[in-house]
C-alpha positions in Angstrom: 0.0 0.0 0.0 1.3 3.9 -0.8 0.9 6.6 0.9 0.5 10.5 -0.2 3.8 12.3 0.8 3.6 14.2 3.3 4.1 18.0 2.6 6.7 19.9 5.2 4.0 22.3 6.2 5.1 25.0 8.8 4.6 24.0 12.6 1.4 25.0 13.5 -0.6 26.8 17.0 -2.7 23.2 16.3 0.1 20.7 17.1 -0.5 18.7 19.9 2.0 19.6 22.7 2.1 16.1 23.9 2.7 14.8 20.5 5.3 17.4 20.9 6.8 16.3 23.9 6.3 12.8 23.5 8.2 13.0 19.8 11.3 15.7 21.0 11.7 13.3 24.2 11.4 10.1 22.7 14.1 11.1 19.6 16.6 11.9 22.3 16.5 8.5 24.2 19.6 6.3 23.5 16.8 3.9 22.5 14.6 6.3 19.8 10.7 5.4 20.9 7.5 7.0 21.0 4.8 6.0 22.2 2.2 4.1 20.1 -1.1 6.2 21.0 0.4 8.4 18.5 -0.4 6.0 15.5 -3.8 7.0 15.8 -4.7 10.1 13.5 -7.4 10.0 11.4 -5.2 8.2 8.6 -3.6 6.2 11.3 -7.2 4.8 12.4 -7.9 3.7 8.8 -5.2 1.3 8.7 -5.7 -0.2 11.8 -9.2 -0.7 10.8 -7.6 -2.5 7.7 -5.2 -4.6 9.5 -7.7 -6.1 11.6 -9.4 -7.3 7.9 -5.6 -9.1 7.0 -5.8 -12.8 6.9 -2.7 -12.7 8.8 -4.1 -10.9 11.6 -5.7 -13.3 14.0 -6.6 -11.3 17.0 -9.6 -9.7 15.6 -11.6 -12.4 14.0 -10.9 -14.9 17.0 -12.4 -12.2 19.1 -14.9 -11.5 17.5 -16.1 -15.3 17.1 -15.7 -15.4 21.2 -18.0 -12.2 21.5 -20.5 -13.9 19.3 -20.7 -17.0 20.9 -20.4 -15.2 25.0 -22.2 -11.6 24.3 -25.3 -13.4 26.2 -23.1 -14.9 28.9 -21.7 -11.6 29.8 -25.2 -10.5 30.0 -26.3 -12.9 32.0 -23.5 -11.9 34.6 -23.3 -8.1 33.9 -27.1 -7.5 33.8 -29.1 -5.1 32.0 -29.2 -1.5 32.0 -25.5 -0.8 32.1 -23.7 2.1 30.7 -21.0 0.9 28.2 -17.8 3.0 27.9 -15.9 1.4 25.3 -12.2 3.0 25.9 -9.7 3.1 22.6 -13.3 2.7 20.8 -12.1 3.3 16.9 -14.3 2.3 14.7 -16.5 0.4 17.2 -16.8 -2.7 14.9 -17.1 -5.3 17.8 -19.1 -2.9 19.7 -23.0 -4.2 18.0 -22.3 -7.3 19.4 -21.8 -6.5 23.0 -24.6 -3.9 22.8 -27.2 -6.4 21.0 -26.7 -8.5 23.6 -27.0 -7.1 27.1 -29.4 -3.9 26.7 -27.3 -1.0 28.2 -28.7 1.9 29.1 -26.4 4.4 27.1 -23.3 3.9 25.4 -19.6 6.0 25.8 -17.3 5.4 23.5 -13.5 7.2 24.3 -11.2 7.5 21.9 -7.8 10.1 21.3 -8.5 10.4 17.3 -11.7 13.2 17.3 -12.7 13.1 13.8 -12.5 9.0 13.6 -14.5 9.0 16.5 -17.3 11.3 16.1 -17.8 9.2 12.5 -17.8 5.9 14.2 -20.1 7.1 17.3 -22.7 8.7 14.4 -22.9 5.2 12.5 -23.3 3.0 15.8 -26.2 5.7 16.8 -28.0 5.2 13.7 -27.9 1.9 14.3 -28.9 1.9 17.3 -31.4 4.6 17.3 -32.9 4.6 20.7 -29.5 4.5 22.5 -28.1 7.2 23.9 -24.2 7.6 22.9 -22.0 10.1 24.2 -18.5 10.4 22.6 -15.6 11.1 24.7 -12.3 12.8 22.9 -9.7 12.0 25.8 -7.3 10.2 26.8 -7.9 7.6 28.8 -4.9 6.5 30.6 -6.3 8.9 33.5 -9.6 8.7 35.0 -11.9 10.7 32.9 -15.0 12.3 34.0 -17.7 10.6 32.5 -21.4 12.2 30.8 -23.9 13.7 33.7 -26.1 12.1 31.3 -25.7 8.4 32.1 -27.0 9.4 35.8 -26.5 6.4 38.2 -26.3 3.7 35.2 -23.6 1.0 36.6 -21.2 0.8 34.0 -19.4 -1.9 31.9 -16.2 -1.0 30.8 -15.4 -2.5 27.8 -11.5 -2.7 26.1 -11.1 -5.1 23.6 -8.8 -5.8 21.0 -6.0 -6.7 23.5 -4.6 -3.1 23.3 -3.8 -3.5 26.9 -0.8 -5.8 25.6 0.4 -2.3 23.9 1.4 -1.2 27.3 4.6 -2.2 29.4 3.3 -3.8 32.8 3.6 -1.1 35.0 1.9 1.6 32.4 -1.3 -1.4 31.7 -1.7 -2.0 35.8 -1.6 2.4 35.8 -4.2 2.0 33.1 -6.4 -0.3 34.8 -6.3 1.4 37.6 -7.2 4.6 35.8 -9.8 2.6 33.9 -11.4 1.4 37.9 -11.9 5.0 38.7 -13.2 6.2 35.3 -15.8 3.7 36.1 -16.3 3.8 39.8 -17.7 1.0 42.5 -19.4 -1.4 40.8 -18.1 -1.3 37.6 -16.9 -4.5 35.1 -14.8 -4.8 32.5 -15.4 -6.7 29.6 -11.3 -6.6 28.1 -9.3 -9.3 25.0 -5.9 -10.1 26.0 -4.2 -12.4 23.4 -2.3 -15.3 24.3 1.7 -16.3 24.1 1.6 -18.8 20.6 4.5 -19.8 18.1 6.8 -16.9 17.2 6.0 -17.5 13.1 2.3 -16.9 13.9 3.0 -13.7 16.0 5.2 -12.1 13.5 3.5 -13.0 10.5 0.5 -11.1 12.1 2.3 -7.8 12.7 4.2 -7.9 9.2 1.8 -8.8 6.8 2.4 -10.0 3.3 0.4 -6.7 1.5 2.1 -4.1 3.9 -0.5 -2.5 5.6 1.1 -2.6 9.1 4.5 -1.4 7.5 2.0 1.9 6.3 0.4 2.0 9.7 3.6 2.5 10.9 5.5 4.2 8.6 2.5 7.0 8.9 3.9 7.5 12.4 6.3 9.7 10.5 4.4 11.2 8.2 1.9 12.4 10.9 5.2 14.1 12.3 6.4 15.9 8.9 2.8 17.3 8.7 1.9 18.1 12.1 5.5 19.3 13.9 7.0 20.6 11.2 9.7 18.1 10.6 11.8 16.9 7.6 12.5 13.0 8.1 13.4 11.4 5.3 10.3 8.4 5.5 12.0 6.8 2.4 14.9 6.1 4.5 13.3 3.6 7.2 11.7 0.5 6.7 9.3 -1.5 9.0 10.4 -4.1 11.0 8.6 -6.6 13.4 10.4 -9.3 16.0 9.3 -11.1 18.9 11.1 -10.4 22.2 11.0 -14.2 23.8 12.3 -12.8 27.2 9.2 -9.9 27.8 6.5 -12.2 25.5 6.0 -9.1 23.2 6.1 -8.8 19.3 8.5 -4.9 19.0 7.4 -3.0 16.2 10.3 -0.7 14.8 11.4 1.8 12.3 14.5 1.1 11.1 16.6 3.0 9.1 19.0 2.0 5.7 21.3 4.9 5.7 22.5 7.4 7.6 20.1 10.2 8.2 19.7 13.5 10.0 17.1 15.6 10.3 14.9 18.1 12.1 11.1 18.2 14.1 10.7 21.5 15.5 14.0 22.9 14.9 15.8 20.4 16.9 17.9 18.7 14.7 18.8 14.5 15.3 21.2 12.1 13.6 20.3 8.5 13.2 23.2 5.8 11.9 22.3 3.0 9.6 20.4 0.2 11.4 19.5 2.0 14.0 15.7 1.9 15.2 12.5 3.9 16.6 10.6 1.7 18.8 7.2 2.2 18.3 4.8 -0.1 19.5 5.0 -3.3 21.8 2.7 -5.8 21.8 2.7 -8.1 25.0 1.2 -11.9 25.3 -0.5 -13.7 28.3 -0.9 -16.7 29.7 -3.8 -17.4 31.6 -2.2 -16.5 34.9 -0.3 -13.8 33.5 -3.6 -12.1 32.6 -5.5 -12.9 35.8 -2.3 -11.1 37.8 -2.4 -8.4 35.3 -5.8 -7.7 36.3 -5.3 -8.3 39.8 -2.4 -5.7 40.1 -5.0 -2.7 38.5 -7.8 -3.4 40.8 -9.6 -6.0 39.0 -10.7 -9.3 40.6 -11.6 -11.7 36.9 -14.9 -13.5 37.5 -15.3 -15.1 34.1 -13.3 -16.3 31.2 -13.6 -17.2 28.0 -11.4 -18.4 25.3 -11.0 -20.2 21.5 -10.5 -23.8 21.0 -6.8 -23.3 20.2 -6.9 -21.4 23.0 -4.9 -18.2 20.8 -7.2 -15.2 22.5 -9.1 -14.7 25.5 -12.1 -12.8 26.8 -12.5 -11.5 30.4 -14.6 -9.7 32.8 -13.5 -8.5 35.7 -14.7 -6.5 38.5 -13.7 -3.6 40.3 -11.7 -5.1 43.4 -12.8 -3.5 46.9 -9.8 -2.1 49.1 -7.8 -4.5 51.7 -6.2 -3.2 54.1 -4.9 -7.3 55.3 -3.0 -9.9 52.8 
């Protein structure tokens, strides 16, 4: 897949200072990284949305078969006339089968890309015309004040796609615990966590043969030309993809094939041939693993569900009350 070149527009008053920060700070770390919320422009979005369609990317349609087949069960448990607040809610695609299923009161979804969001929150309303849905532009790694609206509703958080495994342990138990007060006493989470499989299958999934994720990440950089007023030379890197056996994560990396140097709001950086931006990890769990997880950002698990092959995994969870005793 091509992409349109990115002009190298001026920096503008609308550039995101923590875009800013994130990309200056990250650029000056002896290993180059920024963080992978960043992928998610309205362009950025788009892609994902196509990768999930890649026959090499698993994740989605095994979830999606467990939320067909456990929708009612997590009704059954979760009870009707919950709010859902979907956080990281892109284009909502698995969100008609949660929301057919248990009757929620209203629906939230949270997402950090505006425009992709306010389109996706407009289809699911017209498809669910008597639901109320309130879109949240935030971001949700701290508690967010959620709609007046929703009243008293108990809520059912709902994060699937195992974007949790984006997250290094300590920043996913901050993020759960974030996620617990977002949704106050009494909440449950409905979240996907994939599971540790062979290293050929992982890869294969975050390198695909038609190069979508390699455009979904190279955007990363185009998203910085346009919007900080940088120069990088996007011809020069290439996507790359490995598994790190030692912290169960696929790394996904730009990787440069020449010596560069360039500039994002007039600093200037020098990168050497090989050398790499880390931009996105994507962590595996085991069945314990998960539960701990969970554990460790507040959440006690109370039901599980999982594929045959056992690849991907469903869970609700509840918000844990405080002990003050082992």
């Amino acid at each position: 897949m091509l992409l349109e070149m990115d002009r190298n527009d001026a920096l503008t008053p609308e550039a995101d200072p923590a875009f800013r920060a994130d990309v200056l700070a990250g650029l000056l770390a002896p290993q180059k990284a920024i963080p992978a919320r960043w992928f998610y422009d309205h362009r950025g979005s788009e892609l994902f949305e196509e990768i999930t369609d890649l026959p090499e990317y698993y994740p989605t349609r095994t979830e999606r078969g467990l939320l067909e087949r456990h929708a009612p069960d997590v009704a059954r448990i979760a009870g009707a006339g919950r709010a859902v607040v979907e956080f990281g809610s892109g284009s909502s695609a698995k969100t008609p089968l949660l929301l057919s299923a248990i009757d929620p009161s209203a629906y939230v979804p949270i997402d950090i890309s505006g425009e992709f969001l306010r389109e996706s929150a407009d289809a699911l309303a017209q498809r669910f015309p008597s639901l109320p849905v309130h879109p949240i532009e935030a971001n949700f790694m701290h508690p967010i004040a959620l709609p007046p609206a929703i009243g008293q509703a108990p809520r059912l958080g709902f994060f699937p796609g195992s974007t949790v495994g984006n997250l290094t342990a300590p920043t996913a138990i901050d993020l759960l615990r974030a996620m617990a007060g977002t949704l106050g006493v009494g909440a449950m989470l409905l979240i996907g966590m994939d599971r540790v499989k062979d290293e050929a299958e992982l890869v294969a999934a975050y390198d695909d043969a038609q190069g979508v994720t390699a455009a979904f990440n190279l955007n990363l950089l185009h998203r910085i030309n346009r919007e900080l007023g940088a120069d990088i030379p996007i011809d020069a890197f290439r996507h790359v993809a490995r598994w790190n056996d030692a912290e169960a994560r696929i790394e996904m990396h730009l990787e440069t094939a020449r010596d560069i140097a360039f500039s994002v709001s007039g600093q200037h950086y020098a990168m050497r041939s090989g050398e790499t931006i880390h931009t996105e990890n994507s962590h595996k769990y085991d069945r314990r693993g998960a539960r701990l997880l969970l554990a460790a950002g507040g959440w006690s698990t109370i039901a599980e569900w999982t594929d045959p092959q056992d690849r991907f995994a469903i869970m609700l969870a509840e918000v844990k009350p405080p002990r003050t005793a082992p």
